[in-house]
C-alpha positions as CSV (number, residue, x, y, z in Angstrom):
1,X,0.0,0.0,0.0
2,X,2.2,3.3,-1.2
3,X,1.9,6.4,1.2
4,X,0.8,8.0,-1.7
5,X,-2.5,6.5,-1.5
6,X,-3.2,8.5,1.4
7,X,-1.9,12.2,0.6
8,X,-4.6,14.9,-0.2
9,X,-8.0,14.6,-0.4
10,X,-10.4,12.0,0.7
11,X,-11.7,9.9,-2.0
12,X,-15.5,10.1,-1.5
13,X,-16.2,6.2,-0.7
14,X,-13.6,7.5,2.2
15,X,-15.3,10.3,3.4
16,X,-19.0,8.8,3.2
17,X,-17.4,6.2,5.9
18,X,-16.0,9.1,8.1
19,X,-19.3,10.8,7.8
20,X,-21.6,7.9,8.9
21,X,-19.1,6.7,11.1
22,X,-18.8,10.0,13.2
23,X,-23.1,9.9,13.1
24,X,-23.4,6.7,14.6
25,X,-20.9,7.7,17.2
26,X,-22.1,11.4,17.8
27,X,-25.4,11.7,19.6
28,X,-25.9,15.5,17.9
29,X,-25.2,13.9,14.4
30,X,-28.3,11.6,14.6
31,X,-30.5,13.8,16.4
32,X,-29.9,16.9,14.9
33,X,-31.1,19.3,12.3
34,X,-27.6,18.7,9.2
35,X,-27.5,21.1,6.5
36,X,-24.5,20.7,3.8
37,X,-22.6,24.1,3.4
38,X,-21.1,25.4,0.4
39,X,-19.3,28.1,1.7
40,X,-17.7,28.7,5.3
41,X,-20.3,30.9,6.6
42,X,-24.3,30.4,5.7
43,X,-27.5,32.1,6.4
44,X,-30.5,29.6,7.8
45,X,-34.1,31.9,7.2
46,X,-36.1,31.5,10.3
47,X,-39.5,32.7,11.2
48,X,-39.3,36.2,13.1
49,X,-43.0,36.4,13.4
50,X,-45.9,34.1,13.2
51,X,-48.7,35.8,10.9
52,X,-52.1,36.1,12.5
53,X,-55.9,35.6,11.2
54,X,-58.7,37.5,12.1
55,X,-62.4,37.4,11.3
56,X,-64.0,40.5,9.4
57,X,-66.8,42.0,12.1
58,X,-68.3,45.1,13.1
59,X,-68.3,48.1,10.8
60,X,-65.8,46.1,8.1
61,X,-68.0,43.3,7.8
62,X,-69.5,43.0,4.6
63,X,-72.3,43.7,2.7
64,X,-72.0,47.4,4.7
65,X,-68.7,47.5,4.8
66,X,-65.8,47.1,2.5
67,X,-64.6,43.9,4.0
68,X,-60.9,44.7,4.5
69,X,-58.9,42.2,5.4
70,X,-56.7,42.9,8.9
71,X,-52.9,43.5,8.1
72,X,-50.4,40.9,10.0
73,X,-47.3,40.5,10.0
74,X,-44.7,37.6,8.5
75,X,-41.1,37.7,8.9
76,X,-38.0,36.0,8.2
77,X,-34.8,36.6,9.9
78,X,-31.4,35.1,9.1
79,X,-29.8,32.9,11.7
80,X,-25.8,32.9,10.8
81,X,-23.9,29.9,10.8
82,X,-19.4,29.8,10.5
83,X,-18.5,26.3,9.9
84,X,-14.9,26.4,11.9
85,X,-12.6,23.8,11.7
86,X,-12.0,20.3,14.1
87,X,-8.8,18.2,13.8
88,X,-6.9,15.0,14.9
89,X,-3.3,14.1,14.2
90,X,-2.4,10.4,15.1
91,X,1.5,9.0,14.5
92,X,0.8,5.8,12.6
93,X,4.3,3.2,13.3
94,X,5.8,2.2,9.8
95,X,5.5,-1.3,10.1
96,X,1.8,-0.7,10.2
97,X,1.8,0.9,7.1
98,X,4.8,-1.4,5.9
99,X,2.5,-5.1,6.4
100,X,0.4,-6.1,4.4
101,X,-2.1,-8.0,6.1
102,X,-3.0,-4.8,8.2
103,X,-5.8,-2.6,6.9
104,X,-4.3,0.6,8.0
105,X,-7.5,2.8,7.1
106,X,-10.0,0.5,8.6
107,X,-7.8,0.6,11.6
108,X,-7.4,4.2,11.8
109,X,-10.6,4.9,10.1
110,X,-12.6,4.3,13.4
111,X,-10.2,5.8,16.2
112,X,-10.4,9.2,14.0
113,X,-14.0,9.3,13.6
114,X,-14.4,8.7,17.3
115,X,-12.4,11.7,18.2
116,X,-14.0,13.9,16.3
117,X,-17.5,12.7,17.6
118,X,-17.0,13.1,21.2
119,X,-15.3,16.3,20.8
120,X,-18.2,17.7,18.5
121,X,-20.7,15.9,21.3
122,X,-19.2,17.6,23.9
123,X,-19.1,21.3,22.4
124,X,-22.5,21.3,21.4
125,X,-23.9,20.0,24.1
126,X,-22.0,21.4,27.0
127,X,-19.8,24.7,25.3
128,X,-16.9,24.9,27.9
129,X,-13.5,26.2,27.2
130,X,-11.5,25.9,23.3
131,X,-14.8,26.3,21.8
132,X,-15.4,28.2,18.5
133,X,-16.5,31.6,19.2
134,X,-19.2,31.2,16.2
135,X,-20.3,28.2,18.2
136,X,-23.4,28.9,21.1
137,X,-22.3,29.9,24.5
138,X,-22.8,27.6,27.0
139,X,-23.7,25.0,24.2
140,X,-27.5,22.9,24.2
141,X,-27.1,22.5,28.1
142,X,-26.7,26.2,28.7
143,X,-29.7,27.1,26.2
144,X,-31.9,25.0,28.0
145,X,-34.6,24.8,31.0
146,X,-33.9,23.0,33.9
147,X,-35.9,20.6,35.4
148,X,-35.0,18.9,38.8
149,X,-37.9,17.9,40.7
150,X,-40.0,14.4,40.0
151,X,-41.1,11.3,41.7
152,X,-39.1,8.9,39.9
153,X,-36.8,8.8,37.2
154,X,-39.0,8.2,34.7
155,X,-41.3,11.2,35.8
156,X,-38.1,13.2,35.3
157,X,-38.0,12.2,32.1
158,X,-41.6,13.1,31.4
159,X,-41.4,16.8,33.4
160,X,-38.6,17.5,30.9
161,X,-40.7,16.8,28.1
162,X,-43.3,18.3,29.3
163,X,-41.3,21.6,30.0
164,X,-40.7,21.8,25.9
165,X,-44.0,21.1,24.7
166,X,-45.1,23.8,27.1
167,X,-43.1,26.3,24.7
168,X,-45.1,24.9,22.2
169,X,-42.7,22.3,20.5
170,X,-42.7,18.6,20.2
171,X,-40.5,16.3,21.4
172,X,-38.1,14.9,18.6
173,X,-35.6,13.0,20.6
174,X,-33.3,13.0,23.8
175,X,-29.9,13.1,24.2
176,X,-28.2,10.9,27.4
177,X,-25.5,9.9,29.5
178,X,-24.8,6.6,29.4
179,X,-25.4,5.5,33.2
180,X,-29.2,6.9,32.0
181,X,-29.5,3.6,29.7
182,X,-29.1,1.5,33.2
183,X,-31.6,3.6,34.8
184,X,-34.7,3.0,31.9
185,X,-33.4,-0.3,30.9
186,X,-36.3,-2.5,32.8
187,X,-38.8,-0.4,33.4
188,X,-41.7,-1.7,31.8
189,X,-45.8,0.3,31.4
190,X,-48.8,-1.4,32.8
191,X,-49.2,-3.1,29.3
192,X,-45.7,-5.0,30.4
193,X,-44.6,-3.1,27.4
194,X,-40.6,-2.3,27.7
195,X,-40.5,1.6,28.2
196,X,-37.2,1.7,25.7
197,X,-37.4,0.8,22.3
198,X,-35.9,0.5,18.8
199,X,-36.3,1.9,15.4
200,X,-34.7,1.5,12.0
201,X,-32.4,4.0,10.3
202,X,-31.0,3.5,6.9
203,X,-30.8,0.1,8.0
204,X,-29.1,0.7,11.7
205,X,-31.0,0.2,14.6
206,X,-31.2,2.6,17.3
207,X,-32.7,3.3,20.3
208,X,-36.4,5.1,21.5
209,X,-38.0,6.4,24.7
210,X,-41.4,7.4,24.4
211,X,-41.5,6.7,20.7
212,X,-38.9,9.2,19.9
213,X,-35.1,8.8,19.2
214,X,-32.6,8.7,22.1
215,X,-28.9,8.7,22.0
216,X,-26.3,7.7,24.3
217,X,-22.8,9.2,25.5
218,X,-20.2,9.1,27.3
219,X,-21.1,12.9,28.5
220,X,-17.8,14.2,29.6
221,X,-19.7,16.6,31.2
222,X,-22.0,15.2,33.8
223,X,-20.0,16.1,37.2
224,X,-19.6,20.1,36.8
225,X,-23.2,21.1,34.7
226,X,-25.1,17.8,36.7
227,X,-26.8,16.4,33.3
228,X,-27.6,13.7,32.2
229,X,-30.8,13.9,30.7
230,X,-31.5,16.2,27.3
231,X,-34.8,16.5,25.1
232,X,-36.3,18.8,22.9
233,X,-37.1,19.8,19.6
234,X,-33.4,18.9,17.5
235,X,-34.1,20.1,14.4
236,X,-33.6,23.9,16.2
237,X,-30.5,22.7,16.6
238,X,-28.6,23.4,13.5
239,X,-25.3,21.6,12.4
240,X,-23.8,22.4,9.2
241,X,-21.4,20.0,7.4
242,X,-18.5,20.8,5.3
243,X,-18.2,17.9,2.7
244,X,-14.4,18.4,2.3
245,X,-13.1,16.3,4.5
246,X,-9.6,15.5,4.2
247,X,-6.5,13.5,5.6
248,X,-2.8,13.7,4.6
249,X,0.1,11.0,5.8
250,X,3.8,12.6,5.8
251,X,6.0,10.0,6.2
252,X,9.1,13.0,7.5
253,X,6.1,14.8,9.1
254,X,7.0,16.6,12.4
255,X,4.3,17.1,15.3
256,X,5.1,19.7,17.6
257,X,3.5,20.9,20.7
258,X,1.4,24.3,21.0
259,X,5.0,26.0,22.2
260,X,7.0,24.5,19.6
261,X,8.7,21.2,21.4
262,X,8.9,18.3,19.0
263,X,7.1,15.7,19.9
264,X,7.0,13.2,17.0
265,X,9.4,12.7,14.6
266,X,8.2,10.5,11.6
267,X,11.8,10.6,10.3
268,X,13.5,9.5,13.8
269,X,10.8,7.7,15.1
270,X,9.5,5.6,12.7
271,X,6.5,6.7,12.6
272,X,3.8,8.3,10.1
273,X,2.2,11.6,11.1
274,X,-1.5,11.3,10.0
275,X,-3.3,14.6,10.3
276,X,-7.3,14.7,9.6
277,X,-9.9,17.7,9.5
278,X,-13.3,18.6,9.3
279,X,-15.4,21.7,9.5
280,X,-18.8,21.8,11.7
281,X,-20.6,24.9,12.1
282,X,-23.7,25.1,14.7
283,X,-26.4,27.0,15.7
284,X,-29.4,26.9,18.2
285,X,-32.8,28.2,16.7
286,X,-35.4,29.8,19.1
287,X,-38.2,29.2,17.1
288,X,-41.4,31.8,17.3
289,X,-44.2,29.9,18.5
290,X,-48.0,30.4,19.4
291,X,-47.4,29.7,22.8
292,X,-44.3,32.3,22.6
293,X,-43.6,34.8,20.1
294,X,-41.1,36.2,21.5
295,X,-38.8,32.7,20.9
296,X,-39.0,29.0,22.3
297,X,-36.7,27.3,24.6
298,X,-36.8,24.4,22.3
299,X,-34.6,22.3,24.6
300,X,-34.7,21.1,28.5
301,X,-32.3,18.9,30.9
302,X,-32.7,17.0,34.1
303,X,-30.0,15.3,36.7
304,X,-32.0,12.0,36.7
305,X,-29.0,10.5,39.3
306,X,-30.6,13.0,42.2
307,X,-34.4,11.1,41.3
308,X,-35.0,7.4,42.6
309,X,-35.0,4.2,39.7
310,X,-38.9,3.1,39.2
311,X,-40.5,0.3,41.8
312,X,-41.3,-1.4,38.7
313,X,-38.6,-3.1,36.8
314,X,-38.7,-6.3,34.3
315,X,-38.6,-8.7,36.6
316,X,-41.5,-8.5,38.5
317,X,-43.8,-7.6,35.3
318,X,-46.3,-9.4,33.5
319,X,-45.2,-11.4,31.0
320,X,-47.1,-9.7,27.5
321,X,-48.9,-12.9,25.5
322,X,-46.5,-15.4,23.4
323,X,-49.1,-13.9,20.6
324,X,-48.7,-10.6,21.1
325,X,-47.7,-8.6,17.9
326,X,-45.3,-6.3,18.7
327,X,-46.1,-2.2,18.7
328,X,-45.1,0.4,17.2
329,X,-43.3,3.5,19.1
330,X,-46.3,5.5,19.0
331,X,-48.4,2.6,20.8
332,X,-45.4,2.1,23.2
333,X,-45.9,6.3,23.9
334,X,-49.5,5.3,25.0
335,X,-49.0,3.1,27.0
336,X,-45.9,4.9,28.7
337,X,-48.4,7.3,29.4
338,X,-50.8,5.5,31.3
339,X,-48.0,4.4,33.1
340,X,-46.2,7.7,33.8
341,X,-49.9,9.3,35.1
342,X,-50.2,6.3,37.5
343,X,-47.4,7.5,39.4
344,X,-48.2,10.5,40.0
């Protein structure tokens, strides 16, 4: 395998791995809102103001008056978006790249894309230090409402769902720490219905709670902000992707430190210097709603470790009939539901 294979730009087999690699390993990626970007900075349109109807009565209203129509208004306002750049630079040793029998890419392939994944998870979700300036302060977590009262985990869960379809939005999907997963994983509804789910996308299975997607991370995170728990609407959160990906191998490479100490070698060291960069931009919509028109709070958090697990778990639930045909999400929601209001 010559090194030239791997100078310049990805071919685009390549980069359709990195990019569906990084999604099934970024909880943002699958849940929200990806727009390709042509140029380093875009403009998104979003509603500034919801129009509004009113019926024709009193002096207007024909046939003795003229009828006229009430004037409302309709606006679109740009929401900015800078993709900035996110990088990764591995030292690959030569007798990788010198046998054979190794699949250098395929082993590489996957540490890379994990990098960039919890690095882009952890910017958008929770800001924090090194960020982008473009990127939103405080990141979903601080652009959020937060919830920390409930009965029970799982009415947690609910009360933070509840909090965003108070602003008038629906639920799309949630967002959680990986200890949360431990937490849902038995708890079944009346029905003996399992509260978590599946679903199929583009042929990968992934993971529901209350008939909407839910992701799982390592959340980096969790001690200083105390989440573990985000849902709202995604698609106001806005990611943009730059297509170029790209990767370049320099077999004399040098990688240096931030004040100038070499640290690698790929002359001296055998090694391979293996840089690879992509460009994200983000942004966090506060849609104009019904409910408020002066901007929704499309997202809300919880600290579900502070809330007891559910009484209920699978081992003491009814078993559901060997005939039973499986629901869908939407029937699971129901009968989550029923379960949820029982509790309360």
């Amino acid at each position: 395998m010559p090194l030239s294979d791997f100078s310049g730009i990805i071919p685009h087999e390549y980069s359709q791995q990195i990019i569906e690699e990084v999604t099934q390993q970024s909880v943002v990626l699958q849940l929200a809102q990806t727009v390709p970007m042509g140029s380093r900075i875009s403009e998104i349109p979003i509603a500034g103001a919801l129009p509004a109807a009113q019926w024709i009565t009193g002096a207007n209203l024909p046939p003795g008056g003229a009828g006229r129509k009430n004037y409302t208004s309709l606006r679109l306002a740009p929401q900015v978006i800078t993709a900035e750049e996110i990088a990764a630079v591995v030292a690959i040793p030569d007798q990788y790249l010198e046998d054979n029998t190794v699949n250098i890419w395929t082993w590489a392939r996957t540490r890379l894309a994990e990098a960039i994944a919890v690095r882009l998870d952890e910017t958008v979700l929770f800001g924090g230090a090194g960020i982008p300036l473009t990127f939103p302060v405080g990141g979903v977590v601080g652009n959020s409402a937060s919830i920390t009262v409930g009965t029970d985990v799982v009415d947690g869960v609910n009360r933070a769902m509840s909090a965003v379809e108070a602003e008038g939005l629906a639920v799309t999907g949630h967002a959680a720490d990986l200890s949360v997963k431990g937490q849902l994983r038995g708890v079944r509804d009346d029905t003996g219905a399992l509260l978590l789910g599946t679903e199929q996308v583009a042929g990968v299975a992934r993971p529901t709670l209350y008939g909407v997607p839910i992701g799982y991370s390592p959340f980096a995170n969790v001690t200083p902000t105390g989440t573990e728990f985000i849902t709202g609407a995604w698609q106001y959160l806005v990611i943009g992707v730059r297509q170029d990906i790209r990767f370049r191998i320099e077999p004399a490479g040098v990688i240096a430190s931030a004040t100038g100490v070499v640290e690698v070698s790929g002359f001296q060291d055998n090694v391979t210097p293996c840089k690879i960069w992509a460009r994200f931009a983000c942004g966090i919509v506060r849609p104009v709603t019904t409910r408020k028109p002066a901007g929704a709070v499309p997202f809300a958090r919880a600290r579900l470790s502070a809330l007891t697990e559910p009484a209920g778990d699978a081992s003491d639930a009814p078993e559901p009939p060997a005939d039973a045909e499986p629901g869908d999400p939407g029937e699971h929601a129901e009968r989550s539901a029923s379960r949820s209001a029982a509790r309360k």
